[in-house]
Each structure stands twice: as structure tokens, then as C-alpha cells.
N, C-alpha and C positions, 0 to 999 in steps of 0.2 A: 453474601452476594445475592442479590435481586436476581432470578431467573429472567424475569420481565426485562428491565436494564441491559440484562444481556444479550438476552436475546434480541432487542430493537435496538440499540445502539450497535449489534454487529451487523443485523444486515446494512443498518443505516453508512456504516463504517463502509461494509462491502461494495454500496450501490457507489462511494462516495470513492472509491478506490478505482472500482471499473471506470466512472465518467471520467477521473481526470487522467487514468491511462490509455485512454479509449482518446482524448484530447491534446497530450501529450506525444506519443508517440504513433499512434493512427493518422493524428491529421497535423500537427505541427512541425513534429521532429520524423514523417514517414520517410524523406527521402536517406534518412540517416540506420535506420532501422529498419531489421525484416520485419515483412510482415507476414501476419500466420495468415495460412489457407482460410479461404471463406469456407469454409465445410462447419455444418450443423455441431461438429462432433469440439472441432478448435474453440468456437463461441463459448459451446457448456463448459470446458473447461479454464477457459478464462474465466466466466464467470465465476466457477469452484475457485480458484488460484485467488481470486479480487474478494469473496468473501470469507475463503479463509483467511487471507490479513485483518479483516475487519473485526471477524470472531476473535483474532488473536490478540488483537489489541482491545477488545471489548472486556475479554477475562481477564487479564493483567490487570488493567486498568480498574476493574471491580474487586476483583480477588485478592489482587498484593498491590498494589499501588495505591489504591483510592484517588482518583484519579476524576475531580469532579469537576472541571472547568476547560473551556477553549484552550485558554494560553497554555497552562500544564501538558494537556491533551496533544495539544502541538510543538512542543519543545520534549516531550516523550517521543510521539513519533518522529521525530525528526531524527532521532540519537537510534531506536527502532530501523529506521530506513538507512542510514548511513550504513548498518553493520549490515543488514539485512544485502543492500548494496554491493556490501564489499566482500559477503560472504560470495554472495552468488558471481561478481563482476571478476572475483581470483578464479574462481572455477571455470568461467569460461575463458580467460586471457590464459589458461594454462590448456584448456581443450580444444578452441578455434583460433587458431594461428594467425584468422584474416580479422579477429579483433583489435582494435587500435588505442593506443595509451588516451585519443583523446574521447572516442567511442566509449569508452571506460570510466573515465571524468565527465562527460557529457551525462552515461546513466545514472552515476551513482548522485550527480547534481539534480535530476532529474527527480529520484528514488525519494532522496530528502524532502524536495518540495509536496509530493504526490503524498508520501506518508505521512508526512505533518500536518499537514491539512485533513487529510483522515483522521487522525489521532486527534487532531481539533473538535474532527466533527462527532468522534464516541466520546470524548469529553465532555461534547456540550451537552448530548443526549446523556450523558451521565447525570448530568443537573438537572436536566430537566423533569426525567422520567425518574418517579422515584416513589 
């Protein structure tokens, strides 16, 4: 594994995870979804929570996958997101009661789209940077 590769295809993964959650569920899907407090302190960790996805899929994808193209990159993440999704979408349908079955299918349809397109885009930087 390319240190280099890694390192720029995650934060690339990262920036590409925050814009379309930042797009996603801030401004299209907001009246469906809480939204975090504007405080300085909520921002920086989104941002940590958006590029550790992107790191995570950057090392996979170099280290045990090889994992050098869009299409792969994004049929990777998408199967990434689904679990990802349904790991986290059970924990809260079993912790907040005011979660709803379709609130639940709405994120984790949402999850998919967001990660795969991430995983697209450490893919592509996969090929590219090398």
C-alpha cells in the first residue's frame, strides 16, 4: 500500500462523504432528520465521523481489496454502506422509540447512495494517484 494513495484518496473520500451528507440530509432530507446544533465543537466532529469513512475505505481498498476503479469503488461502497447503515439504523430503532420503520429505510437508502459514491470517488483516486 502507497502511503501517498492513502492518504489523498481518504481525505478525498472524506471531503466527498461530508458534501453529500452535508447535501443529503442538511438541506434535502432536513425536515426528515435532526439536525446537529451549529456549535463549533458538532462541525469538527462531523467532519472526524466523514473522514474517518473515507480513511476506511481508502485502507481497504489499498490494503485488502485493491480496489482501483470508480465502478468497483462504488459497488464496494455501497455493500460498505448498506451494513454500515443497518449496523447503526438497529441500534437506534432499538434506542429511540420516536424512530420510524420508514425513517429507517429512508437512511439506510440514503447510506447506500452517500457511500457508494464515496467509495467511487477512493476508487478513482485509487487509479489515479499511484
Amino acid at each position: 500500500m502507497k502511503t501517498k494513495t492513502f492518504i489523498i484518496a481518504g481525505i478525498c473520500g472524506g471531503i466527498t462523504n461530508w458534501l453529500l451528507s452535508w447535501l443529503s440530509y442538511g438541506i434535502i432530507l432536513e425536515d426528515y432528520f435532526a439536525q446537529p446544533n451549529e456549535s463549533k465543537r458538532a462541525f469538527i466532529y462531523l467532519i472526524l465521523g466523514c473522514l474517518a469513512l473515507g480513511f476506511f475505505l481508502s485502507y481497504f481498498y489499498n490494503r485488502w481489496a485493491q480496489i482501483p476503479t470508480m465502478s468497483t469503488g462504488a459497488k464496494a461502497g455501497a455493500f460498505f454502506g448498506l451494513f454500515l447503515a443497518l449496523t447503526t439504523g438497529f441500534t437506534k430503532m432499538a434506542m429511540d422509540a420516536s424512530l420510524t420503520t420508514e425513517l429507517f429505510t429512508l437512511d439506510i437508502a440514503v447510506s447506500i447512495f452517500i457511500t457508494a459514491i464515496t467509495g467511487a470517488v477512493v476508487g478513482f483516486i485509487n487509479h489515479k494517484v499511484r
